[in-house]
N, CA, C and O atoms as CSV, one atom per row, in Angstrom:
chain,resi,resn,atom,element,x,y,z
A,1,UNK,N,N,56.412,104.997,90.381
A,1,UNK,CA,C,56.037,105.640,91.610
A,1,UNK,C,C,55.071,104.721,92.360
A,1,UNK,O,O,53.948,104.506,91.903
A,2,UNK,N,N,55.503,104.160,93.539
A,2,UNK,CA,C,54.925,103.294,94.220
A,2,UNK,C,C,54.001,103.766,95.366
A,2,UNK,O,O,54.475,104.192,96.419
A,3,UNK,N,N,52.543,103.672,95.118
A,3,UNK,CA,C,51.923,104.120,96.564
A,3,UNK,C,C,51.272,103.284,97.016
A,3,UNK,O,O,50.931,102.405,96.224
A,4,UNK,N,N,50.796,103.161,98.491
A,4,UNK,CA,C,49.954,102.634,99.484
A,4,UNK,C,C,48.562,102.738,98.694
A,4,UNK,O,O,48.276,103.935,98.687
A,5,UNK,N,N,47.667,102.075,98.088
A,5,UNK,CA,C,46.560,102.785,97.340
A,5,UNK,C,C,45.898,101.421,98.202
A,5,UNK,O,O,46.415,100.316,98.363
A,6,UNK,N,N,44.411,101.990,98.743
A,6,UNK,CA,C,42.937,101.054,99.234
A,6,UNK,C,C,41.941,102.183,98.876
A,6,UNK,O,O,42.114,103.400,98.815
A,7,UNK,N,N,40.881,101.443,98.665
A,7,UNK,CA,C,39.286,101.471,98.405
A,7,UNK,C,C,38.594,100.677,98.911
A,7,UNK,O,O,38.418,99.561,98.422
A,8,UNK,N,N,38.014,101.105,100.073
A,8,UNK,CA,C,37.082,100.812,101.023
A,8,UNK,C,C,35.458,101.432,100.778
A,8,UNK,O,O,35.334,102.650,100.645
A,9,UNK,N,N,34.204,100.515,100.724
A,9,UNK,CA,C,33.132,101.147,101.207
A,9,UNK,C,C,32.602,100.559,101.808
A,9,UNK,O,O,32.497,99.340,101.668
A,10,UNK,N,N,32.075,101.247,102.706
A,10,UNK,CA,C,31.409,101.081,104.374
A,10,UNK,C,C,30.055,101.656,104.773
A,10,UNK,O,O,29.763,102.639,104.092
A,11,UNK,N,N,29.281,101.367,105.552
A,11,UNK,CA,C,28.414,101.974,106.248
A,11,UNK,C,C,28.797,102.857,107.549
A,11,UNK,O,O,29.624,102.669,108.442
A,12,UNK,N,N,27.817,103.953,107.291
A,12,UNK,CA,C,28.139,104.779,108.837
A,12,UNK,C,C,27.365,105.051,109.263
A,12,UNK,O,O,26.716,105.979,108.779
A,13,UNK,N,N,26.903,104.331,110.580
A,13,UNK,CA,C,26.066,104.818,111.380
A,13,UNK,C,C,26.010,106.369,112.016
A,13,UNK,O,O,26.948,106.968,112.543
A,14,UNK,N,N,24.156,107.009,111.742
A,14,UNK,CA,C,24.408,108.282,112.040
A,14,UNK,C,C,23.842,108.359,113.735
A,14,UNK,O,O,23.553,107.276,114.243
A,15,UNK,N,N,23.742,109.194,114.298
A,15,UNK,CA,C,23.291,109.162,115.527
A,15,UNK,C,C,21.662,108.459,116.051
A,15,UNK,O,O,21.365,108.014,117.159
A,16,UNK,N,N,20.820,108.566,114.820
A,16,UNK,CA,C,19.702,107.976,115.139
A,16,UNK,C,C,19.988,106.122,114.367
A,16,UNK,O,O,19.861,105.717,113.211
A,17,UNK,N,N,20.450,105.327,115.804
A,17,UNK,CA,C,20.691,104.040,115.391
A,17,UNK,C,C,19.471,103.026,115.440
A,17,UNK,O,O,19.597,101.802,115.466
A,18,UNK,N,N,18.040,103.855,115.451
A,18,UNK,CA,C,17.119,103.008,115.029
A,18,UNK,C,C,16.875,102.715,113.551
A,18,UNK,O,O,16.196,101.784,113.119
A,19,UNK,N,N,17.538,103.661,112.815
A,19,UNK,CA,C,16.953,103.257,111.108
A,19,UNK,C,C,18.243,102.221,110.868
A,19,UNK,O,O,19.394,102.171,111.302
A,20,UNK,N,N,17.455,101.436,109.966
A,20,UNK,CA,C,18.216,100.308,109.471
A,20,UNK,C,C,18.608,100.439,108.434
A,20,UNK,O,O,18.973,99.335,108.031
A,21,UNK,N,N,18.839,101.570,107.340
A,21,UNK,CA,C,18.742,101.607,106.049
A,21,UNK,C,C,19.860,102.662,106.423
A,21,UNK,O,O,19.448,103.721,106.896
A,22,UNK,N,N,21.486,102.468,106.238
A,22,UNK,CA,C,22.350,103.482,106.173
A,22,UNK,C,C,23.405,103.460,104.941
A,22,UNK,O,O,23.693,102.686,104.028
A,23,UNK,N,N,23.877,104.897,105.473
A,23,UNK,CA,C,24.040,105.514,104.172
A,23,UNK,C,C,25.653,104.850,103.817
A,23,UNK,O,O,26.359,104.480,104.755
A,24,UNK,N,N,26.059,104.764,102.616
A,24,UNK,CA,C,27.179,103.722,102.317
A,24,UNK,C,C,28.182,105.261,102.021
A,24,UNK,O,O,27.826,106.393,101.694
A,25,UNK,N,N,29.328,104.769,102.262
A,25,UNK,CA,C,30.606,106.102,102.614
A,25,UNK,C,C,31.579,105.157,101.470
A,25,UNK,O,O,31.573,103.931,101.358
A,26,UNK,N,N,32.427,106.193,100.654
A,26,UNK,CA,C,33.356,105.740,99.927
A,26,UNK,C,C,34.797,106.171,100.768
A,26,UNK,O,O,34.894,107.364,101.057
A,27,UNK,N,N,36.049,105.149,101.219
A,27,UNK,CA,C,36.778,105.719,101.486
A,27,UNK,C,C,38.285,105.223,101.240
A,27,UNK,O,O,38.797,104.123,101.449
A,28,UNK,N,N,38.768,106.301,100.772
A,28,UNK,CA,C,40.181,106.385,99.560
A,28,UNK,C,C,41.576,106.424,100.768
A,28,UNK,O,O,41.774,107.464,101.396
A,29,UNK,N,N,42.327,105.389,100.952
A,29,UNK,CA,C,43.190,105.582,101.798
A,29,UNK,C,C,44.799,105.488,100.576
A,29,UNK,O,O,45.302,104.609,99.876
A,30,UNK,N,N,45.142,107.110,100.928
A,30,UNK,CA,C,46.803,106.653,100.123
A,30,UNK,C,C,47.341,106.718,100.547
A,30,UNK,O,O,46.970,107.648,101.264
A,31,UNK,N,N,48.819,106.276,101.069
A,31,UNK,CA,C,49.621,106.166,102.193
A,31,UNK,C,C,49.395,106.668,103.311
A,31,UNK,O,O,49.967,107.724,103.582
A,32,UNK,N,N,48.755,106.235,104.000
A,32,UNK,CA,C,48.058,106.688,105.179
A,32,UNK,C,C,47.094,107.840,105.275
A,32,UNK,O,O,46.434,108.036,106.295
A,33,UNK,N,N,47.005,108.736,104.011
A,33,UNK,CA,C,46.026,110.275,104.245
A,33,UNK,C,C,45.007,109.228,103.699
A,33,UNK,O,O,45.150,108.308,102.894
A,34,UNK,N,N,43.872,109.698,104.444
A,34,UNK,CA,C,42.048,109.426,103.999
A,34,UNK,C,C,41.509,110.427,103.179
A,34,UNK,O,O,41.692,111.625,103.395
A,35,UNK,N,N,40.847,109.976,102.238
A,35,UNK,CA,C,39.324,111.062,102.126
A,35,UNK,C,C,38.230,110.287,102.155
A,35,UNK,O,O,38.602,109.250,101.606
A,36,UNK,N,N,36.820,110.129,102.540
A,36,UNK,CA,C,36.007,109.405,102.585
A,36,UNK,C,C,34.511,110.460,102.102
A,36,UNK,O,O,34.318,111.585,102.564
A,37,UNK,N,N,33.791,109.913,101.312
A,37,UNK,CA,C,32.171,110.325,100.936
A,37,UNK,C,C,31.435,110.053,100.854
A,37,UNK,O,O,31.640,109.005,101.468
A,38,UNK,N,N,30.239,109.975,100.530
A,38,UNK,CA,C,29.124,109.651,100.527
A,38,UNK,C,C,28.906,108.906,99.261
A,38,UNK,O,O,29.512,109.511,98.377
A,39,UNK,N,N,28.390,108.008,98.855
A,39,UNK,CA,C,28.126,107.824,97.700
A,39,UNK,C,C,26.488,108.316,97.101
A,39,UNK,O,O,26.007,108.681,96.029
A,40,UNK,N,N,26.087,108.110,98.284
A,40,UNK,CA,C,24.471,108.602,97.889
A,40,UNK,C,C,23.257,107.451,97.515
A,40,UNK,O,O,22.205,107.621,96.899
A,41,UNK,N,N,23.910,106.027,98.225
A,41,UNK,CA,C,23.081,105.175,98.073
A,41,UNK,C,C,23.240,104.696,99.793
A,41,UNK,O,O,24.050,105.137,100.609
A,42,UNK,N,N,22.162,103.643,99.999
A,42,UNK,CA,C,21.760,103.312,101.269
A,42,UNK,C,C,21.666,102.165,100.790
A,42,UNK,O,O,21.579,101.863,99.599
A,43,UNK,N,N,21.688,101.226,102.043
A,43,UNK,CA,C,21.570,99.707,102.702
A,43,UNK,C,C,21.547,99.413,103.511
A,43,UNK,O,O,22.357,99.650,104.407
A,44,UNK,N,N,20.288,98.547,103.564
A,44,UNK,CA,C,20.178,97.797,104.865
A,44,UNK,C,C,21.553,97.255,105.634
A,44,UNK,O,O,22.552,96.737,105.135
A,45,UNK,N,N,21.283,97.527,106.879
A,45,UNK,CA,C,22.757,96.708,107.480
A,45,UNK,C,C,22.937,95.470,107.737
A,45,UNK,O,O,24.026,94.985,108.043
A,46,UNK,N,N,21.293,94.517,107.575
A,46,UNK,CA,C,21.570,93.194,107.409
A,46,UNK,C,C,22.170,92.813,106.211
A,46,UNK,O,O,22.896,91.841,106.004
A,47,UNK,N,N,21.828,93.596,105.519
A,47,UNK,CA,C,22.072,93.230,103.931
A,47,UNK,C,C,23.506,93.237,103.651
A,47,UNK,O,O,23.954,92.772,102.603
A,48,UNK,N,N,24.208,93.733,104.525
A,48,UNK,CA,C,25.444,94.123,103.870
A,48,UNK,C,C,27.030,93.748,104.558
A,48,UNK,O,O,27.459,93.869,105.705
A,49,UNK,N,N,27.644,93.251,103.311
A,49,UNK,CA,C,28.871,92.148,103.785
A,49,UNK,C,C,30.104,93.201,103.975
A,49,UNK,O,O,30.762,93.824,103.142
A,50,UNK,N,N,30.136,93.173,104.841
A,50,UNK,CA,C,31.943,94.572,105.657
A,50,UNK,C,C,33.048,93.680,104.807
A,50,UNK,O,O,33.972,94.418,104.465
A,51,UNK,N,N,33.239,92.263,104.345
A,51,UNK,CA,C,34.265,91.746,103.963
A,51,UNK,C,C,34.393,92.272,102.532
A,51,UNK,O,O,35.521,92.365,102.050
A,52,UNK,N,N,33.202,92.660,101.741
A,52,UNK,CA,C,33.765,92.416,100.626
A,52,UNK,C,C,33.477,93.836,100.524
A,52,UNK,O,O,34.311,94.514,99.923
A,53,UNK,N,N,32.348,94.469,101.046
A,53,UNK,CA,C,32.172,95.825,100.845
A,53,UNK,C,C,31.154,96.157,100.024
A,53,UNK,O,O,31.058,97.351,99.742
A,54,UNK,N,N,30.258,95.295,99.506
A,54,UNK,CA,C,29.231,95.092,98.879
A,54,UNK,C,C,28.221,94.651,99.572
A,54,UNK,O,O,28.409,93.921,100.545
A,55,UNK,N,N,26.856,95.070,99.134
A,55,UNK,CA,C,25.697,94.257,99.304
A,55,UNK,C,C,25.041,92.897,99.394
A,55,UNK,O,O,24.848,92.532,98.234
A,56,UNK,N,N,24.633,92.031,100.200
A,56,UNK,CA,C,24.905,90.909,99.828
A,56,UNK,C,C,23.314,90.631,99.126
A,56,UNK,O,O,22.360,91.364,99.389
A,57,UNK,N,N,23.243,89.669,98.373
A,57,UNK,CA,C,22.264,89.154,98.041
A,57,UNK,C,C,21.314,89.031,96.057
A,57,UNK,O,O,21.868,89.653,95.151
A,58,UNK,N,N,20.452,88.495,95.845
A,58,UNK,CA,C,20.436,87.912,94.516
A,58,UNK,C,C,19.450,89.233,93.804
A,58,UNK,O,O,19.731,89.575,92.655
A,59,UNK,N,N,18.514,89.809,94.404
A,59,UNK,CA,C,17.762,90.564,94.292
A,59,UNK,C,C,18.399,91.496,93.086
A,59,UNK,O,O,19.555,91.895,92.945
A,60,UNK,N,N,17.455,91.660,92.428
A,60,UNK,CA,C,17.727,93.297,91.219
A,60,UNK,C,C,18.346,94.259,91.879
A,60,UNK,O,O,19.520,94.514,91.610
A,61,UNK,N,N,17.773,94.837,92.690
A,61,UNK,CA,C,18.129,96.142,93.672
A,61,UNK,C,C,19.386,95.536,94.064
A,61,UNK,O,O,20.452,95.984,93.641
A,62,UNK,N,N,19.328,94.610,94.796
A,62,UNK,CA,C,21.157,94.678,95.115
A,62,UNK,C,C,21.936,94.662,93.956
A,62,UNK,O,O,22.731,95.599,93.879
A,63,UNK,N,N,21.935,93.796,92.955
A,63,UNK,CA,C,22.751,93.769,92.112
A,63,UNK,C,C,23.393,95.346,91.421
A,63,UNK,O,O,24.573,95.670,91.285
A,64,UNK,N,N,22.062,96.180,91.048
A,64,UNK,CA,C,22.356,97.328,90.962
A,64,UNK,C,C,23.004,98.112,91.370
A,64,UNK,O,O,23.648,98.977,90.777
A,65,UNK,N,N,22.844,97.764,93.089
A,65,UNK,CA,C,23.570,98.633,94.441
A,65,UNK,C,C,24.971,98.344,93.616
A,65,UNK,O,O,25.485,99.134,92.824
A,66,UNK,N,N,25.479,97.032,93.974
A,66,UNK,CA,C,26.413,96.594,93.562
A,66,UNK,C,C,27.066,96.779,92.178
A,66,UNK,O,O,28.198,96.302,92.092
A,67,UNK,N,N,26.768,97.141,91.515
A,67,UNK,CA,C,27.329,97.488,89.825
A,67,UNK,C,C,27.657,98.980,90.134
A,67,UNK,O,O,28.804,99.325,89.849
A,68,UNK,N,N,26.657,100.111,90.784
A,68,UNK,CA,C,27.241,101.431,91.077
A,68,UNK,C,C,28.412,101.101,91.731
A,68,UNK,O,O,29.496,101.237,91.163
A,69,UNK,N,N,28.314,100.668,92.902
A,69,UNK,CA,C,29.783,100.746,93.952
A,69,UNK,C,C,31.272,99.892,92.678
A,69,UNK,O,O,32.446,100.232,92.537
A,70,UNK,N,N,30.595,98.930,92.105
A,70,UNK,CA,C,31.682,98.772,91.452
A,70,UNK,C,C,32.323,99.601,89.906
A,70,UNK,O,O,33.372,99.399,89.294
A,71,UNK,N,N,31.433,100.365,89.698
A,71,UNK,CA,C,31.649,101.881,88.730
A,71,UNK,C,C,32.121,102.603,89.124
A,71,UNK,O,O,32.840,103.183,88.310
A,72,UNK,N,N,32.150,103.068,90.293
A,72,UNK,CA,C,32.678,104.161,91.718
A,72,UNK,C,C,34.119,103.410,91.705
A,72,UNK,O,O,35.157,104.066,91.789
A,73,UNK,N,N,34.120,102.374,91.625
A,73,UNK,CA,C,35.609,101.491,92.238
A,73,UNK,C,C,36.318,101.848,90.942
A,73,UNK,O,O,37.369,102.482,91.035
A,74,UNK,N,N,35.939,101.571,89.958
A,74,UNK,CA,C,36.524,101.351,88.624
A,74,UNK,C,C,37.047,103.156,87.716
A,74,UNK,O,O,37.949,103.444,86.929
A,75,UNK,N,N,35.904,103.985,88.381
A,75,UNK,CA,C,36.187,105.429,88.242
A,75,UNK,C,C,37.566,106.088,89.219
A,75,UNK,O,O,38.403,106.890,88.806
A,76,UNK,N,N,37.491,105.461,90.651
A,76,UNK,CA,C,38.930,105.487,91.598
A,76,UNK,C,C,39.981,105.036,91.135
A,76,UNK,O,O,41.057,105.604,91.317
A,77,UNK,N,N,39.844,103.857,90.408
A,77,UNK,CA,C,40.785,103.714,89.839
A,77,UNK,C,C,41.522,104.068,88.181
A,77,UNK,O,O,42.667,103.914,87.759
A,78,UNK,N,N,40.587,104.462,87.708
A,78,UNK,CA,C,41.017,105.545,86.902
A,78,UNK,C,C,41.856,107.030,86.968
A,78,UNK,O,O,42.558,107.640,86.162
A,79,UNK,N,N,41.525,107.210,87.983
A,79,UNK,CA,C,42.145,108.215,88.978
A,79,UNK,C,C,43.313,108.266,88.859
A,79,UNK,O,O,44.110,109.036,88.322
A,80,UNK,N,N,43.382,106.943,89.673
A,80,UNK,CA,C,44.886,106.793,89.732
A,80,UNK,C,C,46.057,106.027,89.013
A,80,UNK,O,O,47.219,105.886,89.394
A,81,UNK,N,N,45.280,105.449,87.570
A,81,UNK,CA,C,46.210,105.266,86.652
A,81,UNK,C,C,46.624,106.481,86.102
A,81,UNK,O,O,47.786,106.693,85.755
A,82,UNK,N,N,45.417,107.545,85.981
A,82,UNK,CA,C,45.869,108.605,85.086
A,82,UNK,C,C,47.325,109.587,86.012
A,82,UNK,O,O,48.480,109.622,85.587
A,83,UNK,N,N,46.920,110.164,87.078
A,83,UNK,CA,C,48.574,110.271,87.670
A,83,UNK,C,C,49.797,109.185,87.102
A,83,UNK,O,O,50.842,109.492,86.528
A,84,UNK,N,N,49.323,107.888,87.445
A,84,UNK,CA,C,50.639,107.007,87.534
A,84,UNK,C,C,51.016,107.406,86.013
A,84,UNK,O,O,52.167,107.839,85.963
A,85,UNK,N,N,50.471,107.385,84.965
A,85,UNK,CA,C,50.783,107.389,83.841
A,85,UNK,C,C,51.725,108.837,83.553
A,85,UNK,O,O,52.755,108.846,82.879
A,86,UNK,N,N,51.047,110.176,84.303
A,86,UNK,CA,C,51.840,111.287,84.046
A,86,UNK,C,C,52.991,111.322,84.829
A,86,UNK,O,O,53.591,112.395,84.877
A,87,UNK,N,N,53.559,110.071,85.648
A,87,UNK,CA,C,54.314,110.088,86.937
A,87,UNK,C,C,53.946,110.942,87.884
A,87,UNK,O,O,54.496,111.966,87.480
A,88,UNK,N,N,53.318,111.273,89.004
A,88,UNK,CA,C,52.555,112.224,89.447
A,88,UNK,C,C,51.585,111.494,90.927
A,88,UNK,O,O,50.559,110.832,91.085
A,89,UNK,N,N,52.581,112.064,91.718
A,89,UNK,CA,C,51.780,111.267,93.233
A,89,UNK,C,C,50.639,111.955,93.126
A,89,UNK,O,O,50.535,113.057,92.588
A,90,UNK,N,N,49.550,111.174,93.753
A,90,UNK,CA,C,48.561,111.521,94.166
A,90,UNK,C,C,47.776,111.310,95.266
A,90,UNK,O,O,47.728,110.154,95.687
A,91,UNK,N,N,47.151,112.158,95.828
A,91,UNK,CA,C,46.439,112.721,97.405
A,91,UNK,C,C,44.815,111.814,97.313
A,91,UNK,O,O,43.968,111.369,96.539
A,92,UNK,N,N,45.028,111.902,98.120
A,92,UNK,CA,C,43.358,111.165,98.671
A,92,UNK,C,C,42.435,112.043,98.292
A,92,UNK,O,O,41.428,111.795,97.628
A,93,UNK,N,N,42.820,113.197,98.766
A,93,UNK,CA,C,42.032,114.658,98.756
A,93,UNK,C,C,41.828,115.265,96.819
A,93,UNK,O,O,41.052,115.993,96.201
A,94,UNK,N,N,43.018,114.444,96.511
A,94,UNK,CA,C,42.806,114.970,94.896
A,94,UNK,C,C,42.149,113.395,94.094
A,94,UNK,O,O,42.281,113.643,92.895
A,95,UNK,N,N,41.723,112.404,94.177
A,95,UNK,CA,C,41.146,111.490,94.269
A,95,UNK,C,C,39.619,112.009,94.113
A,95,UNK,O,O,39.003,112.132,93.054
A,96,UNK,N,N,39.080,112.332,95.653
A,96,UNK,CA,C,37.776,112.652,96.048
A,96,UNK,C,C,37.573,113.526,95.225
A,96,UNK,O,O,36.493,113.332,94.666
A,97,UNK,N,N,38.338,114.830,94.700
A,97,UNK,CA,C,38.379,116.179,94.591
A,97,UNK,C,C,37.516,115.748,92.641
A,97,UNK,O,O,36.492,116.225,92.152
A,98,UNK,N,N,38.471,114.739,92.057
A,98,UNK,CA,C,38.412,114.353,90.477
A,98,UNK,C,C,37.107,113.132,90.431
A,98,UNK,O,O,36.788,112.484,89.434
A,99,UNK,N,N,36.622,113.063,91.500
A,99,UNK,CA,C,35.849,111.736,91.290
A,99,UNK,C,C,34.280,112.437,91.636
A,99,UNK,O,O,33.180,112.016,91.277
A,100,UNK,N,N,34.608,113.653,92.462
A,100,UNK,CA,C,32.908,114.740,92.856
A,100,UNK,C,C,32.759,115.646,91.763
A,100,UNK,O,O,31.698,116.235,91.557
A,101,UNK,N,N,33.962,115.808,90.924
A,101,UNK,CA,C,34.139,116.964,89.631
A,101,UNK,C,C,34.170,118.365,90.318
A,101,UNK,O,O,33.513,119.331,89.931
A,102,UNK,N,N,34.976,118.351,91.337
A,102,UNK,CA,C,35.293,119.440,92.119
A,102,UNK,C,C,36.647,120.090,91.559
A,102,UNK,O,O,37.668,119.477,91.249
A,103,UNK,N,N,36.477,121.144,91.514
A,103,UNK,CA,C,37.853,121.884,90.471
A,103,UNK,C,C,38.499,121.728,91.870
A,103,UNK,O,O,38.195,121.542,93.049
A,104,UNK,N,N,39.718,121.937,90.943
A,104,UNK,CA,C,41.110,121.728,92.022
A,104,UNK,C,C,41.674,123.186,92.119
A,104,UNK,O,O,42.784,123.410,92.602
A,105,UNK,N,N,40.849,124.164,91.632
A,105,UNK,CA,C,41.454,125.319,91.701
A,105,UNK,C,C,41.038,126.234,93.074
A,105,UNK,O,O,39.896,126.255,93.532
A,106,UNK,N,N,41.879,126.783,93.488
A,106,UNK,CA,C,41.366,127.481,94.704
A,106,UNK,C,C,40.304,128.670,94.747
A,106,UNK,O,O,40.474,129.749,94.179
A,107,UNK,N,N,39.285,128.354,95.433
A,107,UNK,CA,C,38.181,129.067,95.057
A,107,UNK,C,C,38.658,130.371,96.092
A,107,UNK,O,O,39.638,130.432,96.835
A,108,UNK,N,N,37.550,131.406,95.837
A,108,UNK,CA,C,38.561,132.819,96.570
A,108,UNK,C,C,37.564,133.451,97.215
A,108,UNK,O,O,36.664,133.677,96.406
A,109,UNK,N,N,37.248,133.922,98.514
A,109,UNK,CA,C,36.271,134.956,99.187
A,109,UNK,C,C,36.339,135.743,98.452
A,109,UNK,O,O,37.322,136.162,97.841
A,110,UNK,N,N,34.848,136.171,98.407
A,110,UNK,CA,C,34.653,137.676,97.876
A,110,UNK,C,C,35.540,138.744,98.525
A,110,UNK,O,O,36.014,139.646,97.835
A,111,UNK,N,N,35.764,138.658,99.793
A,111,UNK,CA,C,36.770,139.844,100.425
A,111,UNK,C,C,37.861,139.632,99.436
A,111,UNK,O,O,38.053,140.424,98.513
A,112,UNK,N,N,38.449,138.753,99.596
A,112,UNK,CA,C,40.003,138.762,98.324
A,112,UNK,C,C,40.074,139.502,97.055
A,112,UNK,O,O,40.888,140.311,96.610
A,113,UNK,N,N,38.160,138.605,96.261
A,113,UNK,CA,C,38.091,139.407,95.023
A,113,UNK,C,C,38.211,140.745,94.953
A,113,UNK,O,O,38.839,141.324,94.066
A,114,UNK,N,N,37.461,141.432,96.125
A,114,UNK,CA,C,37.500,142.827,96.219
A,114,UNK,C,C,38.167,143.528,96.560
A,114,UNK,O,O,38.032,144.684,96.158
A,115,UNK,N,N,39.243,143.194,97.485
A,115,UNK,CA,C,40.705,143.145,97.292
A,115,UNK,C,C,41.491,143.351,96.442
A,115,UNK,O,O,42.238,144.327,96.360
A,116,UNK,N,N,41.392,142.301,95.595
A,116,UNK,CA,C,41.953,142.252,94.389
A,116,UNK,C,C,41.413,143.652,93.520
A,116,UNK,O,O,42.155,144.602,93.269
A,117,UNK,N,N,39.980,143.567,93.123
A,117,UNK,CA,C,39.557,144.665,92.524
A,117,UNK,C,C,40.322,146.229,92.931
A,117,UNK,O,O,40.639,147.232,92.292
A,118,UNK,N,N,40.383,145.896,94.010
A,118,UNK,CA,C,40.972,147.502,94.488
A,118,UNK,C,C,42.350,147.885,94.556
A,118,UNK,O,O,43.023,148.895,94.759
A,119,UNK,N,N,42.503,146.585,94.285
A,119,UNK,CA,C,44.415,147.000,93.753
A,119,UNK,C,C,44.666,146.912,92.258
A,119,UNK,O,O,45.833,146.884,91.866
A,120,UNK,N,N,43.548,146.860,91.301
A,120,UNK,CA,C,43.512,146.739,90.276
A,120,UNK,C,C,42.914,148.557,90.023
A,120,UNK,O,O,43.494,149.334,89.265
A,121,UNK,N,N,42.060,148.807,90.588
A,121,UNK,CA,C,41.751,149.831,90.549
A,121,UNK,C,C,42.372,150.977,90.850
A,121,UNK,O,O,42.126,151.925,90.104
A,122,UNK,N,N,43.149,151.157,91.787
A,122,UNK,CA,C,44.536,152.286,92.776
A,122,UNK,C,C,45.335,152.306,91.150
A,122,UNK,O,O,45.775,153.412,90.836
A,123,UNK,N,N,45.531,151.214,90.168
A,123,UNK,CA,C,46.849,151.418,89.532
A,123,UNK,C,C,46.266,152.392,88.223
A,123,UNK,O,O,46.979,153.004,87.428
A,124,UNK,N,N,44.491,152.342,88.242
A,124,UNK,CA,C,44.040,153.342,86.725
A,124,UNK,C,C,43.603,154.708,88.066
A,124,UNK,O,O,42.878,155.701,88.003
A,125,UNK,N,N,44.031,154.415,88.628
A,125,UNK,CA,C,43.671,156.009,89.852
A,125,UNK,C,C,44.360,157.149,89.029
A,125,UNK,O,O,45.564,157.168,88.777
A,126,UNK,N,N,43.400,158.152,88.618
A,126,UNK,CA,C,44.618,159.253,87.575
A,126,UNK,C,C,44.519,159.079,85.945
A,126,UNK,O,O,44.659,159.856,85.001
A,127,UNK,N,N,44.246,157.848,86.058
A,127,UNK,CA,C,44.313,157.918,84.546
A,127,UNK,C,C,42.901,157.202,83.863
A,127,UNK,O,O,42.833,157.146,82.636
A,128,UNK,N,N,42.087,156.806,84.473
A,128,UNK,CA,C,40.673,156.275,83.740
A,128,UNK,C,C,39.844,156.770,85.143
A,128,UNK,O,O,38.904,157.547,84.976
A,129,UNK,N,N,40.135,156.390,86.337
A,129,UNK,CA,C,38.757,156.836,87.305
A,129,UNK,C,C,39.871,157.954,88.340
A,129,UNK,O,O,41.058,158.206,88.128
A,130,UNK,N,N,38.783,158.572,89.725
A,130,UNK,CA,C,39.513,159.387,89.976
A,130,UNK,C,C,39.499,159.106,91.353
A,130,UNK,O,O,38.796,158.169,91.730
A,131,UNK,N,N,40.527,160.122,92.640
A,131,UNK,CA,C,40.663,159.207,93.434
A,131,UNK,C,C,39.344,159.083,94.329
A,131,UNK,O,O,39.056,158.043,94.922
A,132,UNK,N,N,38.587,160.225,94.367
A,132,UNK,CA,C,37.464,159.959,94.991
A,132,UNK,C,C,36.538,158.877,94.802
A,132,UNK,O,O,35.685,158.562,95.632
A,133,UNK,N,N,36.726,158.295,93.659
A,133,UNK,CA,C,35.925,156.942,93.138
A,133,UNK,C,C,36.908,155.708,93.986
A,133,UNK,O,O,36.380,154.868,94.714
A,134,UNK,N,N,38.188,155.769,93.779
A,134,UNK,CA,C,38.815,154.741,94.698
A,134,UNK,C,C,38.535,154.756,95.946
A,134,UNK,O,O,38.384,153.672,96.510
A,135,UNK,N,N,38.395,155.989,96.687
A,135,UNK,CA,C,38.578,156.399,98.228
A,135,UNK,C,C,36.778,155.356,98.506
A,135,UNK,O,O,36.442,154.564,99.387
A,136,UNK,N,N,36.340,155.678,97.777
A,136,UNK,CA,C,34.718,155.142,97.890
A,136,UNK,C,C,34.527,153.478,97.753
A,136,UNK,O,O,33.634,152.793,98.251
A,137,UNK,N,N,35.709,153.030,96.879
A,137,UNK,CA,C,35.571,151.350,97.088
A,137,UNK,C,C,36.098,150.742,97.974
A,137,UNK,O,O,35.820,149.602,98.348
A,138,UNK,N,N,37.245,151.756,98.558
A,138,UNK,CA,C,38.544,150.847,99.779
A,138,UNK,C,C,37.690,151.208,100.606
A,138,UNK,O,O,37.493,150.273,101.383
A,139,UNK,N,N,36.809,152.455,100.953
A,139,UNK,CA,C,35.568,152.073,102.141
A,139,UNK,C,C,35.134,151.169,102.391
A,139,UNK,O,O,35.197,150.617,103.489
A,140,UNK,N,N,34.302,150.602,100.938
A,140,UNK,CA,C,33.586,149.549,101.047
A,140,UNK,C,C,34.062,148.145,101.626
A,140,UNK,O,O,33.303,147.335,102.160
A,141,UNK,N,N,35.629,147.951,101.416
A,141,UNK,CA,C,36.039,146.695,101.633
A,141,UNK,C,C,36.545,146.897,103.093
A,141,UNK,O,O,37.029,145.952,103.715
């Protein structure tokens, strides 16, 4: 299974373009869909080479900078051996989703849950609670 796979990280300037210290963005392009994040580290914008996507320079602190972003790179791409291996395309969005430890399961409004509850509840109507106890929760929702 052949995909378009890049790993890009970048700086993004936020609206206040006097600070010099911005925040570095991770961003996952698979056949054309994006997801892009934050990584949660900063750099100077002199400091920092757009070609390679790294920090430039000899300093401890950079090097460091640089060993995270390339752990981040090396965790993306784990990603996406583990699909390739199950044969199994994979999304930008499910990338970001396995790399923040964000479940992939669909999370649910409380309206739904309670929803749910009350159609769980209508079916013991009669036989464990009664209907005036139901009539009192489908109010609620």
């Amino acid at each position: 299974m052949s995909q378009n796979f890049k790993v890009l990280f970048l700086l993004k300037k936020g609206r206040n373009r006097r600070v010099k210290s911005l925040p570095i963005y991770v961003r996952v392009t698979i056949n054309g869909e994006r997801a892009e994040w934050t990584c949660q580290r900063n750099c100077d914008s002199t400091k920092w080479n757009q070609q390679t996507g790294r920090a430039a320079g000899t300093r401890e602190e950079t090097k460091c900078l640089n060993q995270y972003l390339d752990a981040i790179q090396a965790n993306i791409f784990q990603v996406q051996k583990e699909y390739a291996l199950r044969n199994e395309p994979v999304s930008a969005d499910q990338v970001r989703a396995k790399i923040l430890h964000q479940s992939e399961e669909k999370k649910h409004t409380l309206i739904e849950v309670f929803q749910y509850h009350n159609h769980q509840f209508e079916k013991q109507v009669g036989i464990e609670f009664s209907n005036g106890t139901y009539k009192k929760f489908k109010s609620a929702g």
